[in-house]
C-alpha positions as CSV (number, residue, x, y, z in Angstrom):
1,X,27.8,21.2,214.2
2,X,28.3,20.3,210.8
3,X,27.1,22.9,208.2
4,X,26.5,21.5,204.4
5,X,26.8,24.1,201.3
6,X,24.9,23.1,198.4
7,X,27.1,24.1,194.7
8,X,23.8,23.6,192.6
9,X,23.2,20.1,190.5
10,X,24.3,21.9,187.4
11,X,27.9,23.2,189.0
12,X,28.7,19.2,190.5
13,X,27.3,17.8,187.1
14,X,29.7,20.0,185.2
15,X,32.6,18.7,187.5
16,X,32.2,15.2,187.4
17,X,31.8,15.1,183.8
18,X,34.9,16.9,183.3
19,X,37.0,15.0,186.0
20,X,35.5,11.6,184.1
21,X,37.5,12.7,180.6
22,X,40.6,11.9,181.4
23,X,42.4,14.5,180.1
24,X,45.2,16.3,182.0
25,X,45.8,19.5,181.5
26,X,47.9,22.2,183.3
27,X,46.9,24.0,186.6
28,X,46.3,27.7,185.7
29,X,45.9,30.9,188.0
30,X,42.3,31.9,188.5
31,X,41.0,35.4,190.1
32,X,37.8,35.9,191.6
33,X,36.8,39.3,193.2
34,X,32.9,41.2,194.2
35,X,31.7,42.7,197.1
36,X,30.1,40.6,200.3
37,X,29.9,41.7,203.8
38,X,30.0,45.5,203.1
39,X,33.5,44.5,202.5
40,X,35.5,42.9,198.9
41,X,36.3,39.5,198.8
42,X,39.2,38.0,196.6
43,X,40.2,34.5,195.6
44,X,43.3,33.6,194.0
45,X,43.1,29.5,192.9
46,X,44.4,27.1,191.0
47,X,43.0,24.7,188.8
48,X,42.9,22.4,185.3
49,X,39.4,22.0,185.5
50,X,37.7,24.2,182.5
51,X,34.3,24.0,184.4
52,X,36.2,25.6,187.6
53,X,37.4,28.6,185.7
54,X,36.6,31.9,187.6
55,X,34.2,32.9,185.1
56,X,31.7,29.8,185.8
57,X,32.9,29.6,189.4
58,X,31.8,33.2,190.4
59,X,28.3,33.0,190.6
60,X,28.5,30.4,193.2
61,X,30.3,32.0,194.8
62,X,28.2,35.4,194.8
63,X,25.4,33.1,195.5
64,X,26.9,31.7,198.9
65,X,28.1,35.0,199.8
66,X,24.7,36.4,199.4
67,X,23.0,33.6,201.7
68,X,25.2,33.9,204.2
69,X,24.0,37.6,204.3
70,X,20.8,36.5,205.1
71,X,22.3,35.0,208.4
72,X,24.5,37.2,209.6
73,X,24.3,41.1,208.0
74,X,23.4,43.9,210.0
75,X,22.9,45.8,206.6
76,X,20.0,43.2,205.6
77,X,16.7,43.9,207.2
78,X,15.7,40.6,206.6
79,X,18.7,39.1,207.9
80,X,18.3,36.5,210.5
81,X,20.4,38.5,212.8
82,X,18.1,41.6,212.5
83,X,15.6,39.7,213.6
84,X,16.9,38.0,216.3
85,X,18.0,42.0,217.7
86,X,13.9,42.6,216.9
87,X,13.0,39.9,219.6
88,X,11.1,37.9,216.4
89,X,10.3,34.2,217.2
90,X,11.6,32.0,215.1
91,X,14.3,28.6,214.5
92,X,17.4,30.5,213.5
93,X,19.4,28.1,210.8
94,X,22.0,26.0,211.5
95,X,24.6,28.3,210.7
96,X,23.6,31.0,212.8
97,X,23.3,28.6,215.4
98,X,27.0,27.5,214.3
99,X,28.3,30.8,214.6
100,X,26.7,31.6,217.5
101,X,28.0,28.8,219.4
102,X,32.0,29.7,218.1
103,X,31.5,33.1,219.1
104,X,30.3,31.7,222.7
105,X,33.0,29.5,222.6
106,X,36.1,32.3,221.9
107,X,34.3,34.6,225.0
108,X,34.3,32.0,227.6
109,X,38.3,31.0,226.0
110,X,38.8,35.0,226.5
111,X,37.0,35.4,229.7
112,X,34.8,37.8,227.9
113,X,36.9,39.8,225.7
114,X,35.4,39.0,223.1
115,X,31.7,39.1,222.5
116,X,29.0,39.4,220.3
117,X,26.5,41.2,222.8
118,X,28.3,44.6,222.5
119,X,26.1,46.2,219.9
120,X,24.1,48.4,222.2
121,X,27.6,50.1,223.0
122,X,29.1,49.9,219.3
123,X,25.7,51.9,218.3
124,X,26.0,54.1,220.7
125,X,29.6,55.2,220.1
126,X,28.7,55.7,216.9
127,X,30.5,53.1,214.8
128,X,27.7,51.7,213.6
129,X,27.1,52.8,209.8
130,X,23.6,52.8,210.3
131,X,23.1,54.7,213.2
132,X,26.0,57.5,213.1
133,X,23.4,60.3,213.0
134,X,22.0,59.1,216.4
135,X,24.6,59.5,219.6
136,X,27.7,58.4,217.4
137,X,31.0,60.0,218.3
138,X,29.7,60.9,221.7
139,X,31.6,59.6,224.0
140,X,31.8,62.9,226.2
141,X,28.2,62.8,226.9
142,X,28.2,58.6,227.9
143,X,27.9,59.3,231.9
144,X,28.7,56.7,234.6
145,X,24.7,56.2,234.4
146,X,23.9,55.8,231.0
147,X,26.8,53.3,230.3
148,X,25.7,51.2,234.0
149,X,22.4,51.0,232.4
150,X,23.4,49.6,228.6
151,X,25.9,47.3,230.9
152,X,22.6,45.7,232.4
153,X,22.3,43.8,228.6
154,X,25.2,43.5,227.1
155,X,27.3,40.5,228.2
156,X,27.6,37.0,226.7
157,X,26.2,35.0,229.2
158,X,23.0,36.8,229.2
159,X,22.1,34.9,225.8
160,X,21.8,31.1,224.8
161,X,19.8,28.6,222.1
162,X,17.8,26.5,223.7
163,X,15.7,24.3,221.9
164,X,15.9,25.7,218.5
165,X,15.5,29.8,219.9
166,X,17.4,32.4,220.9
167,X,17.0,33.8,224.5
168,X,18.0,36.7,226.0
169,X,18.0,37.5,229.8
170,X,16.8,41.0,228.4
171,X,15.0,41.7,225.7
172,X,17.3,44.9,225.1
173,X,19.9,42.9,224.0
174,X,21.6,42.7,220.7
175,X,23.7,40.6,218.5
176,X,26.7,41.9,216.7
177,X,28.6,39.4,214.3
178,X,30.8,42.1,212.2
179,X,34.4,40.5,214.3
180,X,33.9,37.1,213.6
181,X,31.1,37.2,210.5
182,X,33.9,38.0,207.4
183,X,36.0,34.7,208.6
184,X,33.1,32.6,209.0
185,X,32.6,33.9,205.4
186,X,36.3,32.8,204.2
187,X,35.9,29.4,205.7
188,X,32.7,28.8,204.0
189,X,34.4,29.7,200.5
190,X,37.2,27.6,201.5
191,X,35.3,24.6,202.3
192,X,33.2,25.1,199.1
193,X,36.3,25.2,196.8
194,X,37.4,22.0,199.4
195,X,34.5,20.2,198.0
196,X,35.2,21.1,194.3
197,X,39.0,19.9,194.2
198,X,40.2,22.6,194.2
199,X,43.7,22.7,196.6
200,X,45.2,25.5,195.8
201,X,44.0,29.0,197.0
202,X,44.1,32.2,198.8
203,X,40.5,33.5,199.8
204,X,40.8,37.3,200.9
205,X,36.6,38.3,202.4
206,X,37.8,41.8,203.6
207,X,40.9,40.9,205.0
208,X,40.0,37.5,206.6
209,X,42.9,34.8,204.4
210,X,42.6,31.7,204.9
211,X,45.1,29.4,202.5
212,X,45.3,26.0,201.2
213,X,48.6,24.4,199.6
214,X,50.9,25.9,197.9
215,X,51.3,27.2,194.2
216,X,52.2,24.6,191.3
217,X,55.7,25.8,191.4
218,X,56.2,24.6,195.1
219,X,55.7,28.1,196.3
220,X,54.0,29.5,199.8
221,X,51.4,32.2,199.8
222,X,53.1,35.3,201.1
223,X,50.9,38.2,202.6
224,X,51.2,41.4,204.4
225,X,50.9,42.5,207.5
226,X,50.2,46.4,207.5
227,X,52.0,49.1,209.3
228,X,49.9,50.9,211.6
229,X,49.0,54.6,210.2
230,X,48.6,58.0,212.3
231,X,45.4,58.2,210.6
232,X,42.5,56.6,208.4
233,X,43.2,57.9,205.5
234,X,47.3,57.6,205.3
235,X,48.1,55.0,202.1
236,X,48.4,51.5,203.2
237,X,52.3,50.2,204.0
238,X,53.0,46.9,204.3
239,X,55.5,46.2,207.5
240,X,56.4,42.7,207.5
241,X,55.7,39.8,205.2
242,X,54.8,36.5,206.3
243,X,54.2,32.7,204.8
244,X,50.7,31.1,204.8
245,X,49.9,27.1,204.0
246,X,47.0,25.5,204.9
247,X,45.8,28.0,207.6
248,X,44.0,31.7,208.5
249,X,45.3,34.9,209.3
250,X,43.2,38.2,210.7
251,X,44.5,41.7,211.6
252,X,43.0,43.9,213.9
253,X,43.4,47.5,214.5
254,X,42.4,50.1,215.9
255,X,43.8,53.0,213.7
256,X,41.4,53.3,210.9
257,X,38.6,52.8,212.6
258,X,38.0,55.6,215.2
259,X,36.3,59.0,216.1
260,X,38.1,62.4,217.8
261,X,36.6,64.1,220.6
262,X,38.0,67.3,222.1
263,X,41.2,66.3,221.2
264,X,40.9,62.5,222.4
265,X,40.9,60.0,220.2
266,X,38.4,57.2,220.6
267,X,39.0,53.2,219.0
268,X,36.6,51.3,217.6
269,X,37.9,48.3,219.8
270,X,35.4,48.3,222.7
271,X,35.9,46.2,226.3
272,X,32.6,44.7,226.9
273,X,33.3,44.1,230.4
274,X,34.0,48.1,230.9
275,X,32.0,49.5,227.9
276,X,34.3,52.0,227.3
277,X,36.7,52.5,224.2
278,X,39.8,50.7,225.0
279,X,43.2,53.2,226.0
280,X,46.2,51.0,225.8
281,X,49.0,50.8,223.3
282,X,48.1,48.0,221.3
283,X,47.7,49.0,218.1
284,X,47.0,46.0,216.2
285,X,47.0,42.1,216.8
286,X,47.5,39.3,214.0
287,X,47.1,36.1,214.7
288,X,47.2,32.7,212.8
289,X,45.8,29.6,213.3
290,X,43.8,27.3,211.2
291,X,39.6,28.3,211.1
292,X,39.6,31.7,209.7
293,X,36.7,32.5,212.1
294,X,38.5,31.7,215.2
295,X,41.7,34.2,213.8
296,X,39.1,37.1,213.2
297,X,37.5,36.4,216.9
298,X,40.7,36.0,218.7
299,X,42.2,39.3,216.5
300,X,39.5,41.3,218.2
301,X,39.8,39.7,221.8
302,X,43.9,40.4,221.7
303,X,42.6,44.3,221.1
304,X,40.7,44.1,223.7
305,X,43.3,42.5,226.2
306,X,45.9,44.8,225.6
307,X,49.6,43.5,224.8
308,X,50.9,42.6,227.7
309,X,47.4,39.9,228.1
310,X,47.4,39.1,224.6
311,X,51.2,38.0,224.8
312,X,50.0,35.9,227.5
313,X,46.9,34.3,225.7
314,X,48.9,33.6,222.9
315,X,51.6,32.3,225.0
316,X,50.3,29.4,227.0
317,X,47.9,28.4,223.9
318,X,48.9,25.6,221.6
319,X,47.9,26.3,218.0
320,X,47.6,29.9,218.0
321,X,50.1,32.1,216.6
322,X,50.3,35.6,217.0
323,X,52.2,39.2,215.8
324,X,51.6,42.0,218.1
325,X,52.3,45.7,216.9
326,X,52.5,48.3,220.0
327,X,53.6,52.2,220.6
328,X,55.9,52.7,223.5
329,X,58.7,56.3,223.8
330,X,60.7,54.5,221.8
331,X,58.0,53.9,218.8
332,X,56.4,51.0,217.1
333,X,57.6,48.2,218.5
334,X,56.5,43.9,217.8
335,X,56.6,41.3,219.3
336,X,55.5,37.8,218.2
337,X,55.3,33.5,219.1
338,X,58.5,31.7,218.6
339,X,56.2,29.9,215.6
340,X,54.9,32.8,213.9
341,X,56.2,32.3,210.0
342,X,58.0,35.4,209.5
343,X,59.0,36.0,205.7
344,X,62.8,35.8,205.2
C-alpha cells in the first residue's frame, strides 16, 4: 500500500525554483531536532539547496510528525488509534491501515512474538504512562485467572480490516503501536527528505536510524550500539560501533524499562503468547535491515524469542542482520550475523 506525504505547494515551489537556477554550490551539514512520539527525533542531512536548510525544513517536518500522531499516539485522545481501542466506527486512513498490515505481517513472520494486541497486558503491568496509578507494577497479584481471562483478547489473529474497518473478535481488545510506531515515523521522514533531493542523511525518531548515502567526504554514518546498564538510570555507554548506508537499525532492551517486585525484577518485554514478563538472558537485540519499521518490529520480537530463537530467526533469514547482547556466569556476552557491519 502505497502511502503519499504531501510537503505543502509553498515548500515544492521553493525547491524547484531553486534547483531551476543553476547554480552549484557546496553540500553543507544540516541539524534538525524536536520532540514527536513522546520521544526526540534528530536529523543530520546534507544539502546545497538554501530552501532545504534546517531552518525552513523544520516545520515540515514538525508538521508530518504531528499528523502521524493523529494515527498512531496513545497520548492523543483523538488519535485514530484511541479510537479504534474505544470500539468507534469509522474508515481508519491509509496509514493506519499500512501499519496495521506490517505489524500483521512481522507476527505471522514471528509466529506471534510480536504483536500489537498486547496492550491489555502492557496496561496492566503498569508500563503504560497513562495508567501506572491503576494495577501497574503488580505483577504479584496477576493470578493464573486474571491473566487466562485478558489472554481471551489479546492475540493477533483476533483482529483484521475488512472493508475499510477494524474488527475485533472481542470488543475488549486493544491496539498498541509504541514497538513499531517510532520507525514507521523514521521512514516517513526518510521518504519525505527522498522526495526533496535530499541523499544524504541520518534520521534518529527516538532511537529508530534509518540512513541514506554517505557524507560528501565519502564517509559512512557510524552509530552506537549501547552497553546494557544494571539499572535505568546508569549514564549511557556505548559498546560497539557499527557502519550504516542506506538502511535501519533498532535496539531493544529490556534494562531501562522495567519495575521491581519483592526483589524480582520485571521487563517491559512482554510474550503475548504467555502474558507474562519475559525471564531469559537476552538483554538486548539490534537488528539491521532496510525499512526502519520492520528493524523496530523485529527488535522487539528477538526480545521476546530469547537468544537462542532470535539467533535462529536471524539465521535462516536473508536480509536481516542482527547483534545480540546476552548475560551468562561468565558475563555480557554477543553474538552477531556473519554480515552485521561491525566498526573497525
Amino acid at each position: 500500500m502505497e502511502i503519499r506525504i504531501s510537503l505543502g505547494a509553498g515548500l515544492c515551489a521553493c525547491l524547484c525554483a531553486v534547483l531551476s537556477c543553476g547554480c552549484a554550490r557546496q553540500e553543507s551539514v544540516q541539524k534538525i531536532a524536536g520532540f514527536a512520539q513522546g520521544s526526540y527525533y534528530a536529523i543530520t542531512y546534507y544539502t546545497a539547496q538554501e530552501a532545504l536548510s534546517a531552518e525552513k525544513l523544520q516545520p515540515a517536518v514538525d508538521s508530518l510528525l504531528q499528523a502521524f500522531d493523529l494515527c498512531a499516539s496513545l497520548w492523543n485522545e483523538n488519535s485514530e488509534i484511541c479510537r479504534v481501542n474505544r470500539n468507534e466506527d469509522f474508515a481508519p486512513s491509509a496509514m493506519f491501515c499500512d501499519m496495521f498490515d506490517k505489524a500483521q505481517q512481522v507476527s505471522r513472520l514471528t509466529g506471534g512474538a510480536f504483536d500489537i494486541t498486547v496492550s491489555p497486558l502492557v496496561k496492566r503491568y503498569g508500563f503504560s504512562k497513562k495508567d501506572k496509578n491503576e494495577a501497574g507494577g503488580k505483577a504479584g497479584t496477576l493470578c493464573a485467572e486474571e491473566l487466562a481471562e485478558i489472554l481471551r483478547f489479546v492475540g493477533w489473529e483476533k483482529v483484521r480490516i475488512e472493508n475499510g474497518r477494524v474488527l475485533k473478535s472481542d470488543a475488549r481488545l486493544q491496539l498498541d503501536f509504541n514497538a513499531i510506531a517510532q520507525g514507521y515515523a523514521s521512514d516517513l521522514v526518510s521518504r519525505m527528505l527522498d522526495s526533496l533531493g535530499i541523499s544524504r542523511y541520518l534520521v534518529d525518531v527516538g532511537g529508530e536510524i534509518r540512513a541514506r548515502g554517505r557524507k560528501p567526504n565519502g564517509d559512512r554514518w557510524v552509530v552506537g550500539i549501547e552497553k546494557p546498564a544494571g539499572n535505568a538510570m546508569d549514564d549511557r555507554v556505548v559498546m560497539t560501533r557499527m557502519y550504516l548506508e542506506d538502511q535501519s537499525l533498532v535496539t531493544s532492551g529490556n534494562y531501562r524499562k522495567y519495575f521491581e517486585e519483592n526483589g524480582k525484577r520485571y521487563s517491559h518485554t512482554i510474550d503475548p503468547k504467555t502474558g507474562r514478563s519475559v525471564q531469559h538472558n537476552l538483554l538486548s537485540a539490534t537488528v539491521l535491515c532496510e525499512d526502519c519499521w520492520e528493524a523496530d518490529a523485529l527488535a522487539t520480537a528477538c526480545m521476546v524469542l530469547g537468544v537462542d530463537s532470535a539467533q535462529a530467526f536471524l539465521s535462516r533469514h536473508a536480509g536481516y542482520e542482527g547483534f545480540l547482547i546476552y548475560a551468562d556466569s561468565t558475563g555480557l556476552c554477543t553474538w552477531h550475523t556473519e554480515g552485521f557491519p561491525l566498526f573497525e
